[in-house]
C-alpha positions as CSV (number, residue, x, y, z in Angstrom):
1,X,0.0,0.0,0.0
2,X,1.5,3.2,-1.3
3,X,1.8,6.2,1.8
4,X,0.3,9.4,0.6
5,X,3.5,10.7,0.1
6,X,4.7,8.2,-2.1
7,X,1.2,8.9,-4.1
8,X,1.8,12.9,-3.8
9,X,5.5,12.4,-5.4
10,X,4.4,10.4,-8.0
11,X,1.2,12.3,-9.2
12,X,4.0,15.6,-9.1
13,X,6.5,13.9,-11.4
14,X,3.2,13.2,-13.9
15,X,2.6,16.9,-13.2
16,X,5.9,18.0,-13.9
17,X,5.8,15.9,-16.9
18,X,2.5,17.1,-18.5
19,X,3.6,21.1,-17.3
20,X,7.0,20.2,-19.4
21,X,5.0,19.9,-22.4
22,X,2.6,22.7,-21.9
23,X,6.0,24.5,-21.8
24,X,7.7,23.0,-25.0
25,X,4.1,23.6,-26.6
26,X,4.3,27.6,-25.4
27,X,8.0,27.9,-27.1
28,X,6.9,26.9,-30.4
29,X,3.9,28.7,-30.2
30,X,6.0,31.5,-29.3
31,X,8.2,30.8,-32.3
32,X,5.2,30.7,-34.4
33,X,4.1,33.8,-33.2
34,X,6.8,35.6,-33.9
35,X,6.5,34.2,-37.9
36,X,2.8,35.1,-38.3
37,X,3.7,39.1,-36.9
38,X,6.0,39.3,-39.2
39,X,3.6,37.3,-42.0
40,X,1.1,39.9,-41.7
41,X,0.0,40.3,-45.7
42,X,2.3,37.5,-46.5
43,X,-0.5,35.9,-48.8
44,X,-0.6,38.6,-51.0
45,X,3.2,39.2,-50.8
46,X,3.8,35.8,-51.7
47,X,1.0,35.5,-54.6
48,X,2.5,38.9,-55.7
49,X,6.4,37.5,-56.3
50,X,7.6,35.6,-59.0
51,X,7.8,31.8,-57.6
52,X,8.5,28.4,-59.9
53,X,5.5,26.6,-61.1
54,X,6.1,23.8,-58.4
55,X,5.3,26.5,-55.9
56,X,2.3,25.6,-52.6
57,X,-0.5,28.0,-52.3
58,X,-0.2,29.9,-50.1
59,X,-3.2,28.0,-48.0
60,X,-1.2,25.0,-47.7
61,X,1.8,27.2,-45.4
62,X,-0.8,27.1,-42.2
63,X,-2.3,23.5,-42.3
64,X,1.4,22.0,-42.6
65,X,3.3,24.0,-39.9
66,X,0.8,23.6,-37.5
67,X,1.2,19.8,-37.8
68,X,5.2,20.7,-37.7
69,X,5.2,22.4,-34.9
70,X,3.1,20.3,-33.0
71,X,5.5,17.4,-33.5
72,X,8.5,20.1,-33.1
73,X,7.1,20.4,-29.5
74,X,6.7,16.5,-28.3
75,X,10.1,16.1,-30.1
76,X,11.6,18.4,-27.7
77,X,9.5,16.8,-24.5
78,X,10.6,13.2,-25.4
79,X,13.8,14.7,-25.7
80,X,14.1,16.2,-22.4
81,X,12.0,13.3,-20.8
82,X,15.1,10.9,-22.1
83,X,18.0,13.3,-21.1
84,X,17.0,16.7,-19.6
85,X,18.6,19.9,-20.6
86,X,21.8,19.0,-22.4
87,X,23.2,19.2,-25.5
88,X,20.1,17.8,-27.4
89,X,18.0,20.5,-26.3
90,X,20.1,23.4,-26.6
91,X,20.5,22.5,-30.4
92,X,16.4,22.2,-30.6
93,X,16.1,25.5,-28.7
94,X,18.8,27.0,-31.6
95,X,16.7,25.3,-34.5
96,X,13.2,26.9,-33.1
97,X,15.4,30.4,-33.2
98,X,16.2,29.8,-36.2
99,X,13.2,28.8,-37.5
100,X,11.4,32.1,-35.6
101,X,13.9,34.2,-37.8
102,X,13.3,33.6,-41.0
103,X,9.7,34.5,-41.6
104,X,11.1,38.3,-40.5
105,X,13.8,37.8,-43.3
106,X,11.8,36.9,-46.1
107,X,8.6,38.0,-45.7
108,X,9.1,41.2,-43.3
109,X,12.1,42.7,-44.6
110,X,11.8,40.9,-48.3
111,X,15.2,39.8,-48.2
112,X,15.1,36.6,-50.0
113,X,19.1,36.0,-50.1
114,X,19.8,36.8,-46.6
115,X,16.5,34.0,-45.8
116,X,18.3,31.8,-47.8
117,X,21.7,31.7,-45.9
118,X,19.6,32.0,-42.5
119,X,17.9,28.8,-43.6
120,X,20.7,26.8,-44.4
121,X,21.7,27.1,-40.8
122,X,18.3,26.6,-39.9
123,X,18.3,23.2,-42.1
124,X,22.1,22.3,-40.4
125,X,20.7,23.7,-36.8
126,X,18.2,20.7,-37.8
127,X,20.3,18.2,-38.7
128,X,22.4,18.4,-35.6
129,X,19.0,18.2,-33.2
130,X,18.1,15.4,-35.4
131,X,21.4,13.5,-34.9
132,X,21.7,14.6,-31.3
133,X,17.6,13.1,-30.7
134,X,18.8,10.3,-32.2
135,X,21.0,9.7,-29.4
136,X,18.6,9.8,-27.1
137,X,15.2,9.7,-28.4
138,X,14.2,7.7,-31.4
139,X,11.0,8.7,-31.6
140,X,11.9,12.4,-31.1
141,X,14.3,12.2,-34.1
142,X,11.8,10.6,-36.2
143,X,9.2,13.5,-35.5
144,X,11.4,15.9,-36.6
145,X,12.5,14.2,-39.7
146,X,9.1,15.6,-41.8
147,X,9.7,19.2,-40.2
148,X,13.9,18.6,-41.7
149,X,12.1,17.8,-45.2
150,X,9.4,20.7,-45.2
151,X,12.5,23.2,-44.4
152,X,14.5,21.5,-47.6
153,X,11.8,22.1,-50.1
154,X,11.5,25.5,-48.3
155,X,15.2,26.4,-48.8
156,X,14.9,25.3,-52.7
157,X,11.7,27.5,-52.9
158,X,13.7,30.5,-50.9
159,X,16.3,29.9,-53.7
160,X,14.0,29.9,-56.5
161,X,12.3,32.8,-55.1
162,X,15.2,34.7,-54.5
163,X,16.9,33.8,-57.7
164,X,13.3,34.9,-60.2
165,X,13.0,38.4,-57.7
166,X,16.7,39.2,-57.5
């Protein structure tokens, strides 16, 4: 029979657990934030620039980076469930930087080369969370394997845009 301070501790490491997410959910939702400030108009800034013909609509942008970022968060709480702050979460605190900086680049300041280089670190800032997840989370590598893909067809429509509005 467990004491009632054996059931308190437990029920405030579930708490702690399920508060840690909450909190990995409100830094990407900060992250995203700072992207859809800086997207204000971005729909008709985006239909308005020359793009290739393999270009998204701009509808798709919303649907598939709210699916990103919700795995981008339980990547990061797997993560710190396995290992705590280390290494592995310092690169996926650099990556969601990253990631909040480029929608300022290229859609606030319409500064399509400097995006570019900013999200080749992003896609490197990436990789290395990836690698460093693998490490210690399977799972969270995986989930951010589809977020590392979205950002390379993002860097070669950065490029393309850059290169057609240059």
């Amino acid at each position: 029979m467990r004491t009632t301070a054996e059931h308190s501790g437990q029920h405030t490491r579930a708490d702690r657990r399920w508060w840690a997410l909450a909190g990995f959910a409100a830094a990407v939702v900060a992250a995203a934030a700072v992207g859809s400030l800086a997207a204000q108009g971005a729909a008709g800034e985006y239909a308005s620039i020359a793009q290739p013909g393999w270009a998204p609509p701009s509808w798709l942008f919303g649907p598939v980076w709210t699916v990103l970022y919700v795995m981008i968060a339980l990547a990061g709480w797997l993560a710190w469930r396995r290992a705590g702050f280390g290494p592995a979460l310092a690169a996926w605190v650099a990556q969601l930087v990253l990631n909040a900086a480029w929608t300022p680049l290229f859609f606030g300041a319409g500064q399509y080369g400097l995006a570019f280089a900013e999200i080749i670190v992003l896609w490197l800032a990436i990789g290395l969370t990836v690698l460093l997840f693998w490490r210690v989370s399977r799972p969270a590598a995986a989930l951010m394997l589809p977020y590392w893909a979205w950002v390379t067809f993002a860097a070669a429509l950065n490029y393309s845009v850059w290169q057609l509005n240059g």
